[in-house]
N, C-alpha and C positions, 0 to 999 in steps of 0.2 A: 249173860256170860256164863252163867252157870248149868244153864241148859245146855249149851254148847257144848262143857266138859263134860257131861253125862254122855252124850250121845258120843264124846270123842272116848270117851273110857268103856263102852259099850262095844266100841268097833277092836276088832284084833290087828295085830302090830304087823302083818302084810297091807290091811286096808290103811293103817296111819302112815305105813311107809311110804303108799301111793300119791298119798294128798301131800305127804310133805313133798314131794320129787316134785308135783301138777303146781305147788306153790313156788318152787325154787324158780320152779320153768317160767310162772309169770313173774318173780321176782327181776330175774333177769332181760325179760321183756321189757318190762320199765324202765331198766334202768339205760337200756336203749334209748328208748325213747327220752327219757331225761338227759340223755347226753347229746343228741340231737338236735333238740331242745334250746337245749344250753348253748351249745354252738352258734346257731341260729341265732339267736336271742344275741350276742355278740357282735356275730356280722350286722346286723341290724342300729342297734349302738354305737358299730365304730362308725357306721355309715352317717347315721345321724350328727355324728360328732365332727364331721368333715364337713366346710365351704369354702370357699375359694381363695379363703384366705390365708387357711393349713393345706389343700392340698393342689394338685395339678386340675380341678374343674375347675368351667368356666365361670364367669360370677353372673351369667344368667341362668345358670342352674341350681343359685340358691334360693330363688324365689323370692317372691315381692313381701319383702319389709316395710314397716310403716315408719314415713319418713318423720325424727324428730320435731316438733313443734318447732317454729321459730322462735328464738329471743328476740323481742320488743324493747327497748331501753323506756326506761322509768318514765322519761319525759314525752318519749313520741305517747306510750300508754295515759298518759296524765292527758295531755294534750287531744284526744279521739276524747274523752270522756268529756269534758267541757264541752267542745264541740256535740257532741250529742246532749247531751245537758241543756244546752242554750238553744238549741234546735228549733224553731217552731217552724211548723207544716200553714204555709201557703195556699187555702183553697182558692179552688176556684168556684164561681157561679154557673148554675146551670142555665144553658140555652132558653 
């Protein structure tokens, strides 16, 4: 940083007027761009935040959701588990 103000204290006050104007000019470039940006960046957002539910698309435009797990009741889950539990495999002999 301090090199920097040597060489800016170096230069006379037509050359600093220059750079500050070439600075303003890209100051203002950006800020373009960040406004554009920005914008963007919104449309993008509200769109995400839309499905068929808030707005006028169709609800095969929200795309495949993953369907909730079933609920099992206490006793049908009790009841596989025994059954598996008591289970025994039947071989057969070979030929």
């Amino acid at each position: 940083m301090n090199e920097i103000r040597e060489q800016l204290r170096q230069l006379n006050k037509e050359q600093l007027i220059d750079i500050i104007l070439e600075m303003r000019g890209q100051i203002e470039e950006l800020k373009a761009v960040v406004k554009t940006q920005s914008e963007r960046i919104q449309r993008l957002e509200g769109g995400l935040a839309q499905n068929s539910q808030n707005s006028s698309k169709p609800p095969s435009s929200d795309g495949l959701k993953k369907k909730p797990a079933p609920k099992v009741c206490e006793k049908k889950a009790n009841a596989r588990r025994v059954v598996k539990r008591g289970f025994t495999k039947v071989r057969r002999s070979k030929w």
